[in-house]
N, C-alpha and C positions, 0 to 999 in steps of 0.2 A: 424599294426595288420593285422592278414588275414583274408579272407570274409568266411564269414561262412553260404554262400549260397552251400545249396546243394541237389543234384537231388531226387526225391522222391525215388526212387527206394533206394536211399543210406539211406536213411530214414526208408524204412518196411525193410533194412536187420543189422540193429543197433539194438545188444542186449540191452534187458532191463538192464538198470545201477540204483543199488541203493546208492544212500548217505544217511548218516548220518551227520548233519549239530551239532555242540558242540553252546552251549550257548555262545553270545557275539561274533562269529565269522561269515563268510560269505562264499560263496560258488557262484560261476560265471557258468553257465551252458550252454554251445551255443549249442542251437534247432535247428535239421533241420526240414526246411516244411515239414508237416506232423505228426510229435514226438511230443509225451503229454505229459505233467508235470503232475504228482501227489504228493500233499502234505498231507504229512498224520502227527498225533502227540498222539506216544503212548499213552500218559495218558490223551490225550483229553485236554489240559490244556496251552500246550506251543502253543504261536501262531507263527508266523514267518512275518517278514518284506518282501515285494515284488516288483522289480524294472525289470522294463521289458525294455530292451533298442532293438533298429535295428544295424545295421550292420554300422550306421554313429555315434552309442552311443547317441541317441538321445528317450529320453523317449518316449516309449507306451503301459504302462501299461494303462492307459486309454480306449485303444481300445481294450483290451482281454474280453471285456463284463461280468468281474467277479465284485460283492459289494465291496468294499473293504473300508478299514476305511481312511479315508484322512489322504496322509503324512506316511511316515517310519519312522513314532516321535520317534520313539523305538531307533534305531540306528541314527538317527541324536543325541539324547540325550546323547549314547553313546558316540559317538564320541567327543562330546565337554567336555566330564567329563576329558581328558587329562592324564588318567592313562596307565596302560602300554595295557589293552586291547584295550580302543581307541586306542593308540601310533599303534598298529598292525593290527587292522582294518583301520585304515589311511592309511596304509603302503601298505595294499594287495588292498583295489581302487585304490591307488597311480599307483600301480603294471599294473593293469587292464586300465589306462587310464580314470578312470571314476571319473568324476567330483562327489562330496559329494553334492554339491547343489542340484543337481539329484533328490536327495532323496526325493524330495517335490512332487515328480511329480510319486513316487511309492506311495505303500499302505501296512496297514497293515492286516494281516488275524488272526483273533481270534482262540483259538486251539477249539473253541466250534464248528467253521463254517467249521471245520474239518473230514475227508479227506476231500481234492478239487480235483478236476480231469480237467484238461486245456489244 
């Protein structure tokens, strides 16, 4: 994998990028120092799972100083249901390097605790 350290300046000239995340699926986003995450959820309702790793894939979402509910039980739960959407969220961590066990050590955000800005 490559390092995904990069200088602040590259940082304040990085257009705002939006996604759109579909239910059951997942989305990798490497931040440079500097660059905020906002999670927002149109109807106020969907929440989303949150897994913050460093550049050695080593959990810290802990240290982002946000509440968050213990555990991405959401997608852990998922993924042990063994149907064709786990079989492809498997498949795209798989992809990414990133161990599933992980997940204990993300959180999850209620769509009520919504927008976040980080």
């Amino acid at each position: 994998m490559g390092s995904w350290h990069h200088s602040k300046q590259q940082a304040l000239e990085t257009p705002c990028r939006r996604y759109r995340i579909a239910g059951q699926h997942a989305l990798r986003l490497p931040l440079l120092p500097g660059e905020r995450l906002s999670i927002t959820s149109p109807d106020g309702e969907q929440g989303c799972d949150l897994l913050a790793l460093d550049q050695d894939n080593q959990a810290v979402t802990a240290s982002m100083g946000i509440a968050l509910q213990p555990s991405a039980a959401l997608t852990q739960r998922q993924l042990e249901q063994g149907n064709a959407a786990a079989k492809r969220l498997k498949a795209r961590f798989d992809s990414w390097q990133i161990d599933t066990e992980l997940l204990s050590q993300g959180g999850h955000i209620p769509g009520r605790q919504l927008p976040l800005e980080l």
